[in-house]
mmJSON file of the N, C-alpha and C atoms, coordinates in Angstrom:
{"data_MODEL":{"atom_site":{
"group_PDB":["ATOM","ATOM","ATOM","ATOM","ATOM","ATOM","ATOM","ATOM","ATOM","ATOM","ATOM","ATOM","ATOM","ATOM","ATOM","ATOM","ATOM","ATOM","ATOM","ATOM","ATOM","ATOM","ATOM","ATOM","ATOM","ATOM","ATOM","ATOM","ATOM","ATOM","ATOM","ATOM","ATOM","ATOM","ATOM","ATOM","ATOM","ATOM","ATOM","ATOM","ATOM","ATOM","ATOM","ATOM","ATOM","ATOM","ATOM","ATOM","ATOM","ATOM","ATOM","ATOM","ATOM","ATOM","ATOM","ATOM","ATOM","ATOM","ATOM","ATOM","ATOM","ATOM","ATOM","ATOM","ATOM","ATOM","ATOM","ATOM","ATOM","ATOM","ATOM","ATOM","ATOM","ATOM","ATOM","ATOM","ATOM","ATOM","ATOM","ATOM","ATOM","ATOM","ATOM","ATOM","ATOM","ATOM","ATOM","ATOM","ATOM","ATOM","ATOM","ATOM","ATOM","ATOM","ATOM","ATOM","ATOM","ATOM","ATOM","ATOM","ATOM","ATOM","ATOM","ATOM","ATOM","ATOM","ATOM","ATOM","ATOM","ATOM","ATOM","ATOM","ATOM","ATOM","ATOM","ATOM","ATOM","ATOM","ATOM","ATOM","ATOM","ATOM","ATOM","ATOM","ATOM","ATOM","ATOM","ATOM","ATOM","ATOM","ATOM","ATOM","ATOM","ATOM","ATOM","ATOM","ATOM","ATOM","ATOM","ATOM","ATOM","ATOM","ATOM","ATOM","ATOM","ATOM","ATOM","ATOM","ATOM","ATOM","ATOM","ATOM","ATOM","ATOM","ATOM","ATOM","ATOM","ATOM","ATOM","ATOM","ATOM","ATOM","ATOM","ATOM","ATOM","ATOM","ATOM","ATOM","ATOM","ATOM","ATOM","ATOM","ATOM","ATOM","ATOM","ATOM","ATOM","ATOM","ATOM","ATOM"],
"id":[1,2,3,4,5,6,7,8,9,10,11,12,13,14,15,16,17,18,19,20,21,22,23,24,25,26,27,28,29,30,31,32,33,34,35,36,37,38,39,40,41,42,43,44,45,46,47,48,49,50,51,52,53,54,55,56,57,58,59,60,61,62,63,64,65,66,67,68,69,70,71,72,73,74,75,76,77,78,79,80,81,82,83,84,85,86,87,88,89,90,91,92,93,94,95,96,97,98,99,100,101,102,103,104,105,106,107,108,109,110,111,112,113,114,115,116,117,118,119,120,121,122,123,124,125,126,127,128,129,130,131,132,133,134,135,136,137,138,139,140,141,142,143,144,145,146,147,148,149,150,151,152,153,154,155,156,157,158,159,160,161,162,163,164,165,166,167,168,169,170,171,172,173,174,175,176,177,178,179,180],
"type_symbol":["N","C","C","N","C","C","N","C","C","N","C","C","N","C","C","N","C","C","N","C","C","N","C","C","N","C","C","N","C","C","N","C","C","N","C","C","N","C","C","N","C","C","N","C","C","N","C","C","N","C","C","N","C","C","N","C","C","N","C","C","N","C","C","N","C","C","N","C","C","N","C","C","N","C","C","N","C","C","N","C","C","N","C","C","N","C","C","N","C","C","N","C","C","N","C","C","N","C","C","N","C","C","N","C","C","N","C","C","N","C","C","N","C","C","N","C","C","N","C","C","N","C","C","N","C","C","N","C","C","N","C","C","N","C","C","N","C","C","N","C","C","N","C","C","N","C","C","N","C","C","N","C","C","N","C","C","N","C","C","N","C","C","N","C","C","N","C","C","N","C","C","N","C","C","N","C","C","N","C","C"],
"label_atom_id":["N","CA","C","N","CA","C","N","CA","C","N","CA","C","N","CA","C","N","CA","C","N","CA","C","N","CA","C","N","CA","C","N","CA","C","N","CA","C","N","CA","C","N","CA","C","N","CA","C","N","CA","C","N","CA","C","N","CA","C","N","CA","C","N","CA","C","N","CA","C","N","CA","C","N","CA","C","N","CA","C","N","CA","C","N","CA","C","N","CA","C","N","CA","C","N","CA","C","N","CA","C","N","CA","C","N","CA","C","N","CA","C","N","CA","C","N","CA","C","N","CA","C","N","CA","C","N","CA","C","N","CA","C","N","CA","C","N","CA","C","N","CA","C","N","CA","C","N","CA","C","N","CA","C","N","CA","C","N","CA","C","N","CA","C","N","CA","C","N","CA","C","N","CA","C","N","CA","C","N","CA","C","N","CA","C","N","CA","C","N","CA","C","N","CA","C","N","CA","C","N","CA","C","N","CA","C","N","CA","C"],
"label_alt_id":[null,null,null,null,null,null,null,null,null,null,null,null,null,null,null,null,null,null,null,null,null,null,null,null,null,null,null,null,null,null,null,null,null,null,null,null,null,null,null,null,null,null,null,null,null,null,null,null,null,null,null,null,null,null,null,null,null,null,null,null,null,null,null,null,null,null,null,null,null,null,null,null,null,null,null,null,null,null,null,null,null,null,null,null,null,null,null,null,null,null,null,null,null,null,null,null,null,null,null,null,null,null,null,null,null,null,null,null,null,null,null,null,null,null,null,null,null,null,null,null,null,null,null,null,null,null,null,null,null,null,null,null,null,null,null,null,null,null,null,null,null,null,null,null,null,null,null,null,null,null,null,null,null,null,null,null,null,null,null,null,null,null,null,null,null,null,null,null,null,null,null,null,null,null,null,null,null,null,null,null],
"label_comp_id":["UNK","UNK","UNK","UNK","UNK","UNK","UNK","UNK","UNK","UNK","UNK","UNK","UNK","UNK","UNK","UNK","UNK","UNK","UNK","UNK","UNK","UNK","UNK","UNK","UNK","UNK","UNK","UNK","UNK","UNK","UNK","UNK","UNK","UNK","UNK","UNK","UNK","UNK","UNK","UNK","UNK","UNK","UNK","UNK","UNK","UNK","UNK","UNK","UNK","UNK","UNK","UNK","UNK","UNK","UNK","UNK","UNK","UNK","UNK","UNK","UNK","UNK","UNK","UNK","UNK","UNK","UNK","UNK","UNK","UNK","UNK","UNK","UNK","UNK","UNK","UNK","UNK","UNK","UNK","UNK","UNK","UNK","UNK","UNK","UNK","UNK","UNK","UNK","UNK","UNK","UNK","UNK","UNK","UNK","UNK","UNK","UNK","UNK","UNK","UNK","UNK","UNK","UNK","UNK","UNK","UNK","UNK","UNK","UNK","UNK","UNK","UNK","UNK","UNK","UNK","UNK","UNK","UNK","UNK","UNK","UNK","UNK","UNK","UNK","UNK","UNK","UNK","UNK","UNK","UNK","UNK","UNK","UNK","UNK","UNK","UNK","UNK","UNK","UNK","UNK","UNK","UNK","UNK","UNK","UNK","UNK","UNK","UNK","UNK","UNK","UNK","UNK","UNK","UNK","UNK","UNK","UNK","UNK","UNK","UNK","UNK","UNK","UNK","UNK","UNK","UNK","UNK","UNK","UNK","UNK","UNK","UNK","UNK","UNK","UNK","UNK","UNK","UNK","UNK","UNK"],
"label_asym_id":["A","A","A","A","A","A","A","A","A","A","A","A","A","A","A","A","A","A","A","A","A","A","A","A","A","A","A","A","A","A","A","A","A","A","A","A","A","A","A","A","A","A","A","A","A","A","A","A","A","A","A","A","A","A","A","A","A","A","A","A","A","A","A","A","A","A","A","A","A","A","A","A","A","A","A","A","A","A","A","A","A","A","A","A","A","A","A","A","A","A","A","A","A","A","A","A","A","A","A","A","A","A","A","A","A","A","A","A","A","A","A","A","A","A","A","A","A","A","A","A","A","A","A","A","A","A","A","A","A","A","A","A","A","A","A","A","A","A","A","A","A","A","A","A","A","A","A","A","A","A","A","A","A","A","A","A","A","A","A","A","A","A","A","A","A","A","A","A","A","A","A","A","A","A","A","A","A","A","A","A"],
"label_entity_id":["1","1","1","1","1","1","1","1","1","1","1","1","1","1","1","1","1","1","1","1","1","1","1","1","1","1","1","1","1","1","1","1","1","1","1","1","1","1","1","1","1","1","1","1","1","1","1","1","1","1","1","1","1","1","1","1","1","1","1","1","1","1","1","1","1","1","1","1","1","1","1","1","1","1","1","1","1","1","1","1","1","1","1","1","1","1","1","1","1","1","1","1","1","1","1","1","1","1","1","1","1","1","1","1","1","1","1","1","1","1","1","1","1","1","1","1","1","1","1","1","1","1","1","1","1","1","1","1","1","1","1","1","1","1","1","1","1","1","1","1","1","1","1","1","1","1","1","1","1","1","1","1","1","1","1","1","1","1","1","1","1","1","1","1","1","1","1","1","1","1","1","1","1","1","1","1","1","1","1","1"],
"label_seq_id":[1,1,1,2,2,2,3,3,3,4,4,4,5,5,5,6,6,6,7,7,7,8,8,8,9,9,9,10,10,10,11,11,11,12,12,12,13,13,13,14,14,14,15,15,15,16,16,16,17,17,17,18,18,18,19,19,19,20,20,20,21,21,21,22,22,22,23,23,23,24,24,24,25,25,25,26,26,26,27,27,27,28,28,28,29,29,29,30,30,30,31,31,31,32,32,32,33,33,33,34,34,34,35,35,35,36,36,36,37,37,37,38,38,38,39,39,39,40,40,40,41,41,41,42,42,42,43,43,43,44,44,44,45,45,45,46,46,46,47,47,47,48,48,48,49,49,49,50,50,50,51,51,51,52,52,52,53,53,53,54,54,54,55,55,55,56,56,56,57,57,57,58,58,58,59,59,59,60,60,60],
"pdbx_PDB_ins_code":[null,null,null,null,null,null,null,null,null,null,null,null,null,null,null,null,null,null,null,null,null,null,null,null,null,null,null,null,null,null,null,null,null,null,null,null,null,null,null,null,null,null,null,null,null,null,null,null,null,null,null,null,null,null,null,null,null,null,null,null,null,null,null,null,null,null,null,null,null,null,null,null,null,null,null,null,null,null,null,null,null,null,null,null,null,null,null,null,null,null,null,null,null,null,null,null,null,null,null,null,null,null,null,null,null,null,null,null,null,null,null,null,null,null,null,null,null,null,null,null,null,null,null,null,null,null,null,null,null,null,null,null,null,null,null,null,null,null,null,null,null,null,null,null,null,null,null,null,null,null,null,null,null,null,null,null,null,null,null,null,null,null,null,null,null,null,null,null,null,null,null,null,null,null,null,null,null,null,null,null],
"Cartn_x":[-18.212,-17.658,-18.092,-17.327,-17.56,-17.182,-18.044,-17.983,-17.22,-16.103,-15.639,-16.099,-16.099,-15.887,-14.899,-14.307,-13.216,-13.619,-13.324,-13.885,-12.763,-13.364,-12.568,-13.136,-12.077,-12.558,-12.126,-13.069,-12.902,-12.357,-11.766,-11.11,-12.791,-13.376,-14.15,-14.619,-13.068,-12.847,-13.055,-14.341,-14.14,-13.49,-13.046,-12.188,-13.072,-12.456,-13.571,-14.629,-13.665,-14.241,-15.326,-15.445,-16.188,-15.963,-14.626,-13.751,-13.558,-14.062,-13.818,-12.265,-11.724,-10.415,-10.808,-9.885,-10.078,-8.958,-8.702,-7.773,-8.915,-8.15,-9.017,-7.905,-8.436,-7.535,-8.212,-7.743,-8.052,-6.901,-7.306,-6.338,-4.976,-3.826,-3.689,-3.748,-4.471,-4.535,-6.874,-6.924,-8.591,-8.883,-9.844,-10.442,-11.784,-12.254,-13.797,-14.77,-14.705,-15.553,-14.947,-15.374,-15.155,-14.649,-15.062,-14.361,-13.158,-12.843,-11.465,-10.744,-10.813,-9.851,-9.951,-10.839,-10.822,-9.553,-9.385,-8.294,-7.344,-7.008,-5.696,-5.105,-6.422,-6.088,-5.69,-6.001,-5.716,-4.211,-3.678,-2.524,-1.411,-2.361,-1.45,-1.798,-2.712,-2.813,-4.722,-4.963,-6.709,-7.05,-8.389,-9.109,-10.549,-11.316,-13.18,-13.442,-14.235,-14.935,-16.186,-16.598,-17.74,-18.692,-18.688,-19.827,-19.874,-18.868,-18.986,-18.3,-17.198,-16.349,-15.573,-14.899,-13.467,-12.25,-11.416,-10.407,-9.074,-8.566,-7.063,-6.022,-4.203,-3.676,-3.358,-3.5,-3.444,-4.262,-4.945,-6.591,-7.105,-6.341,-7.055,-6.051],
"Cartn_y":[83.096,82.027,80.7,79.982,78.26,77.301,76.314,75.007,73.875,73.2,72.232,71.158,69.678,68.348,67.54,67.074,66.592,64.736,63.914,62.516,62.169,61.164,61.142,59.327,58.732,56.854,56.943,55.741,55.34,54.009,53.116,52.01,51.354,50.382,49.8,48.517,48.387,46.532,47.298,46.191,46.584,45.087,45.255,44.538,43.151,41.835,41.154,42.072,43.405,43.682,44.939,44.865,46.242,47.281,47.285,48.885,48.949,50.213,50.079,50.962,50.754,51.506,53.076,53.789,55.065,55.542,54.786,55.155,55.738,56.86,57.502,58.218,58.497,58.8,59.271,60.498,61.284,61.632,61.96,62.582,63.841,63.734,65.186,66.106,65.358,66.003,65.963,66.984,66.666,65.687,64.807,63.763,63.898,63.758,64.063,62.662,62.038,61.159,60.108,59.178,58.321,56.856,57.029,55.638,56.248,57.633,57.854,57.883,58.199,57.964,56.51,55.619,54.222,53.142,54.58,53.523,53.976,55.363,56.286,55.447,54.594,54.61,52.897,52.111,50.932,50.655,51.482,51.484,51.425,51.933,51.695,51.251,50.314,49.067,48.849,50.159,49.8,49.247,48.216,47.049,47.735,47.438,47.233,45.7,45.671,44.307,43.909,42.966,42.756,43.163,43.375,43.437,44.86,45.491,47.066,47.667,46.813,47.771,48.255,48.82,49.531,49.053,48.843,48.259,48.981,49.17,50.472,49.13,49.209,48.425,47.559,47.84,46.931,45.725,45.996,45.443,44.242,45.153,44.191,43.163],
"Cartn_z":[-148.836,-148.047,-148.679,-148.582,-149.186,-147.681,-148.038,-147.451,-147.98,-147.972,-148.222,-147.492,-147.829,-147.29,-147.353,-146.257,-146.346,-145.457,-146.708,-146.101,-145.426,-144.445,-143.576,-143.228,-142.875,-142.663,-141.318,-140.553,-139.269,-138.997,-138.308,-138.409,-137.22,-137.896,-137.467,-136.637,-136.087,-135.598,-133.839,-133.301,-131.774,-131.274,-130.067,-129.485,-128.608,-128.205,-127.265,-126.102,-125.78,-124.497,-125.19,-126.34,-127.153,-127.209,-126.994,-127.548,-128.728,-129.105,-130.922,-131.204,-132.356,-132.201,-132.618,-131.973,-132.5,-133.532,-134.593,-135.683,-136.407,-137.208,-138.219,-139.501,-140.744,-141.58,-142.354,-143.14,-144.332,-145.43,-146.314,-147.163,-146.829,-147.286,-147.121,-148.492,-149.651,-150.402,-151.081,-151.908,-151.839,-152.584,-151.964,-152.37,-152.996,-153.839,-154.076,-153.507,-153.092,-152.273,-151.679,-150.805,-149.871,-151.072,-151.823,-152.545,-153.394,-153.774,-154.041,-152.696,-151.534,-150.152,-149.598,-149.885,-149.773,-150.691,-151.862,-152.897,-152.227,-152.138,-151.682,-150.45,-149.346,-148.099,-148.189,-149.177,-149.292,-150.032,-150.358,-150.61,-149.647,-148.149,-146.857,-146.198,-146.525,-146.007,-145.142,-145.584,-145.262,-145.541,-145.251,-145.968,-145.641,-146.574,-146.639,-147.102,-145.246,-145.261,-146.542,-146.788,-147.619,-146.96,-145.178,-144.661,-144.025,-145.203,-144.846,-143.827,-143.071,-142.057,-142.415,-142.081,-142.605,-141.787,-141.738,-140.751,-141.526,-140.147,-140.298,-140.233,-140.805,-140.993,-139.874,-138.498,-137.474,-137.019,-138.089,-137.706,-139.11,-140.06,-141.305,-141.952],
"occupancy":[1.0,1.0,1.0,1.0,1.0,1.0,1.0,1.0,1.0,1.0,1.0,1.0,1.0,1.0,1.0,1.0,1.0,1.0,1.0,1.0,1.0,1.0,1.0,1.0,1.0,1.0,1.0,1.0,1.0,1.0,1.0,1.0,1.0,1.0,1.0,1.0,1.0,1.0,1.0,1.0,1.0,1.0,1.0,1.0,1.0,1.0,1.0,1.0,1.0,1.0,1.0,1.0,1.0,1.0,1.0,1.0,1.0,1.0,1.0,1.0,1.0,1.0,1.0,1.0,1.0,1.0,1.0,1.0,1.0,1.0,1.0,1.0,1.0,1.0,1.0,1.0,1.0,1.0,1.0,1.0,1.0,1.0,1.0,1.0,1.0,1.0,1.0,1.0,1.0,1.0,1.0,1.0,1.0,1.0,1.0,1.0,1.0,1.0,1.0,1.0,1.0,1.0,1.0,1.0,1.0,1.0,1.0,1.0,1.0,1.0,1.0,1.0,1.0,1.0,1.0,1.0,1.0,1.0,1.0,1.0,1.0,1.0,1.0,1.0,1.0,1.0,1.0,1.0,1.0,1.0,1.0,1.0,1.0,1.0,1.0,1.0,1.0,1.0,1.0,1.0,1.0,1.0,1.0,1.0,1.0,1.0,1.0,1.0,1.0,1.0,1.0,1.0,1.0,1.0,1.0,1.0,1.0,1.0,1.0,1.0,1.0,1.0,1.0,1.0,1.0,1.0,1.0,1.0,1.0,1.0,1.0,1.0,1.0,1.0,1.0,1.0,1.0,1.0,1.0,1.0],
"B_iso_or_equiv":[0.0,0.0,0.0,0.0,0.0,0.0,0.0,0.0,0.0,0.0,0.0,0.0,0.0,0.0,0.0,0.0,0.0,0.0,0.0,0.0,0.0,0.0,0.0,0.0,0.0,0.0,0.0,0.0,0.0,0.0,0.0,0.0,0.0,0.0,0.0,0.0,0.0,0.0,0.0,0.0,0.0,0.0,0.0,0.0,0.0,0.0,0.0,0.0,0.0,0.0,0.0,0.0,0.0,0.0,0.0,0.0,0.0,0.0,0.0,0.0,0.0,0.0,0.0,0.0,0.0,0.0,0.0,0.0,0.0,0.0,0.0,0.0,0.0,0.0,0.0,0.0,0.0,0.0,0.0,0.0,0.0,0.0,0.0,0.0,0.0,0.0,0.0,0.0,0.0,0.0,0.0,0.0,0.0,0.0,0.0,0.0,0.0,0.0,0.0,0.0,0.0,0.0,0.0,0.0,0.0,0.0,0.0,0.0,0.0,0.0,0.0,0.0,0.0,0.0,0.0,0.0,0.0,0.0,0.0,0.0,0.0,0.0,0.0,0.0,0.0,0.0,0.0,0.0,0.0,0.0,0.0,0.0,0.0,0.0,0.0,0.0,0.0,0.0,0.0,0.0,0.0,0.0,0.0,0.0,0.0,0.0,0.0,0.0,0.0,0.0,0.0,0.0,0.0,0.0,0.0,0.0,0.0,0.0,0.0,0.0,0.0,0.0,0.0,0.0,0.0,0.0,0.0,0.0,0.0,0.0,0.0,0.0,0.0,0.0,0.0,0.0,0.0,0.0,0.0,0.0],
"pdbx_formal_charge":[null,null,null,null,null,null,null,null,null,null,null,null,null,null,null,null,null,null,null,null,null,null,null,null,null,null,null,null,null,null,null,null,null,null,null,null,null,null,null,null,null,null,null,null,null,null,null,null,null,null,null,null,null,null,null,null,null,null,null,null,null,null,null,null,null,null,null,null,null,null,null,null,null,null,null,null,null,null,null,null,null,null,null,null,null,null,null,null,null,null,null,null,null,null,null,null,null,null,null,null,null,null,null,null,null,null,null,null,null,null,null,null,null,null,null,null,null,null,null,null,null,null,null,null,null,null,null,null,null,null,null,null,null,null,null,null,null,null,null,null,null,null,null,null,null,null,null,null,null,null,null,null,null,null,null,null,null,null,null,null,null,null,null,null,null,null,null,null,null,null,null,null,null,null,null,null,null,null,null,null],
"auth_seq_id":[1,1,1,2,2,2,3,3,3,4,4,4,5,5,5,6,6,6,7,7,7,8,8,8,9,9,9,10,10,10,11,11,11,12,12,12,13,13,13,14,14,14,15,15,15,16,16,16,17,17,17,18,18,18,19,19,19,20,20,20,21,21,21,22,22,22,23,23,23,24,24,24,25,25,25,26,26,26,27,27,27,28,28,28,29,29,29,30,30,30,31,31,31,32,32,32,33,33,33,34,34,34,35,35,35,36,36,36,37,37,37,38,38,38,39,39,39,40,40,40,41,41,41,42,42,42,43,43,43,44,44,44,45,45,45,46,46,46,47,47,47,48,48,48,49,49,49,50,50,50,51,51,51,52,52,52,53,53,53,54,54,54,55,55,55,56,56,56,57,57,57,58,58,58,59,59,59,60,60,60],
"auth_comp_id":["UNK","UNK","UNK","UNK","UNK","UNK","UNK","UNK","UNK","UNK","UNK","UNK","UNK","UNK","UNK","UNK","UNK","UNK","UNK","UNK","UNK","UNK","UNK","UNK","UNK","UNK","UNK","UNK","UNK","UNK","UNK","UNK","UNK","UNK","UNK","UNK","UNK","UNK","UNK","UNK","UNK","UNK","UNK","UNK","UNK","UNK","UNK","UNK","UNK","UNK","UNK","UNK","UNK","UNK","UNK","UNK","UNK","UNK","UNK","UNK","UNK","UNK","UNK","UNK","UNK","UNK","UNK","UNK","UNK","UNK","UNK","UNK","UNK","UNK","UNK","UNK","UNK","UNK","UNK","UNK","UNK","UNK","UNK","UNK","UNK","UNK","UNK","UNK","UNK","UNK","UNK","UNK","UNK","UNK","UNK","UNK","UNK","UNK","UNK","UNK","UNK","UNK","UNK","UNK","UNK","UNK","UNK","UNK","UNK","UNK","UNK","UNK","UNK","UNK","UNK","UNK","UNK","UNK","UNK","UNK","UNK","UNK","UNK","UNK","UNK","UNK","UNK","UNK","UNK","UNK","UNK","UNK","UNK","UNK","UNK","UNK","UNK","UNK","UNK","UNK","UNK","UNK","UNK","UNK","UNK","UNK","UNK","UNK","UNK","UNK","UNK","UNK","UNK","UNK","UNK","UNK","UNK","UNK","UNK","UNK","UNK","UNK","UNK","UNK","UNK","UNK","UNK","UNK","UNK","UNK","UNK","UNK","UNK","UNK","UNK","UNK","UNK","UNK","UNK","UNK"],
"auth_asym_id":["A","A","A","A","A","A","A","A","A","A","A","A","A","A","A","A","A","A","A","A","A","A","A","A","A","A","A","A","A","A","A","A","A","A","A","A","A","A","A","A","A","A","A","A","A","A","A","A","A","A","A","A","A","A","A","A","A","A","A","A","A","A","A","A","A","A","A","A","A","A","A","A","A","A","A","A","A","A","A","A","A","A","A","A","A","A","A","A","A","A","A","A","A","A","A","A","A","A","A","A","A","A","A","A","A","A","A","A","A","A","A","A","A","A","A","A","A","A","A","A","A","A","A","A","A","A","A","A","A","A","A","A","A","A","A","A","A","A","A","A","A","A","A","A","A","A","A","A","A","A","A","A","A","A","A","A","A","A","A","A","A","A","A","A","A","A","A","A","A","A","A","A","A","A","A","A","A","A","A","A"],
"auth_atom_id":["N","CA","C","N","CA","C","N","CA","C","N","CA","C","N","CA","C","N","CA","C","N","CA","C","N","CA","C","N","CA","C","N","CA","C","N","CA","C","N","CA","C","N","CA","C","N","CA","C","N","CA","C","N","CA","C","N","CA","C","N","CA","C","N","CA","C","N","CA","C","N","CA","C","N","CA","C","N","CA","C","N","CA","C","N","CA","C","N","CA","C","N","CA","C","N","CA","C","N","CA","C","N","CA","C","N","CA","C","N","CA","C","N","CA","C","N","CA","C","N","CA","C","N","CA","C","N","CA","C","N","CA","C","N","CA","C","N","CA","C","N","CA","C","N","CA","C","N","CA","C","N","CA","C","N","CA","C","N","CA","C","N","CA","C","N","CA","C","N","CA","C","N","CA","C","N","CA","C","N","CA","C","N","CA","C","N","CA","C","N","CA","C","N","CA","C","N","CA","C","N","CA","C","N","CA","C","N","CA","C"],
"pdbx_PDB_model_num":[1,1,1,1,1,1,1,1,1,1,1,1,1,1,1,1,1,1,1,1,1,1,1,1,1,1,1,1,1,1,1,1,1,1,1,1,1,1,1,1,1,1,1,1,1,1,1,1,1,1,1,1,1,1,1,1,1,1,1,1,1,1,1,1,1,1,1,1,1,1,1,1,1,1,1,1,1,1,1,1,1,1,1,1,1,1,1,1,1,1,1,1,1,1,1,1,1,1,1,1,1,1,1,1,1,1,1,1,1,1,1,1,1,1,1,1,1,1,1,1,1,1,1,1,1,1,1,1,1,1,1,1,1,1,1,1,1,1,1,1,1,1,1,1,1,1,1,1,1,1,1,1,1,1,1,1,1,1,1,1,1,1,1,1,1,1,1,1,1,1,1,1,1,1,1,1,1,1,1,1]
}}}
């Protein structure tokens, strides 16, 4: 039996009232780490803050 990892990004913007969003996104194909699905996912429009958030396209 094998273990795979499958990265997976969270959309990181919380709201005035401190709701954080619950968008989330992965590959549908394998990614070998979080900065190859960071390029894959910025192509549709994900952004990474300088201060390290992640924000989904509604958001960034």
């Amino acid at each position: 039996m094998t273990a795979g990892v499958i990265p997976v990004i969270r959309c990181d913007h919380r709201d005035s009232d401190g709701e954080q969003c619950d968008r989330e996104r992965g590959a549908p194909v394998h990614m070998p780490h979080h900065r190859a699905l960071r390029a894959f996912l910025r192509e549709q429009g994900w952004r990474r803050r300088r201060d390290g958030r992640d924000l989904c396209p509604e958001h960034a």
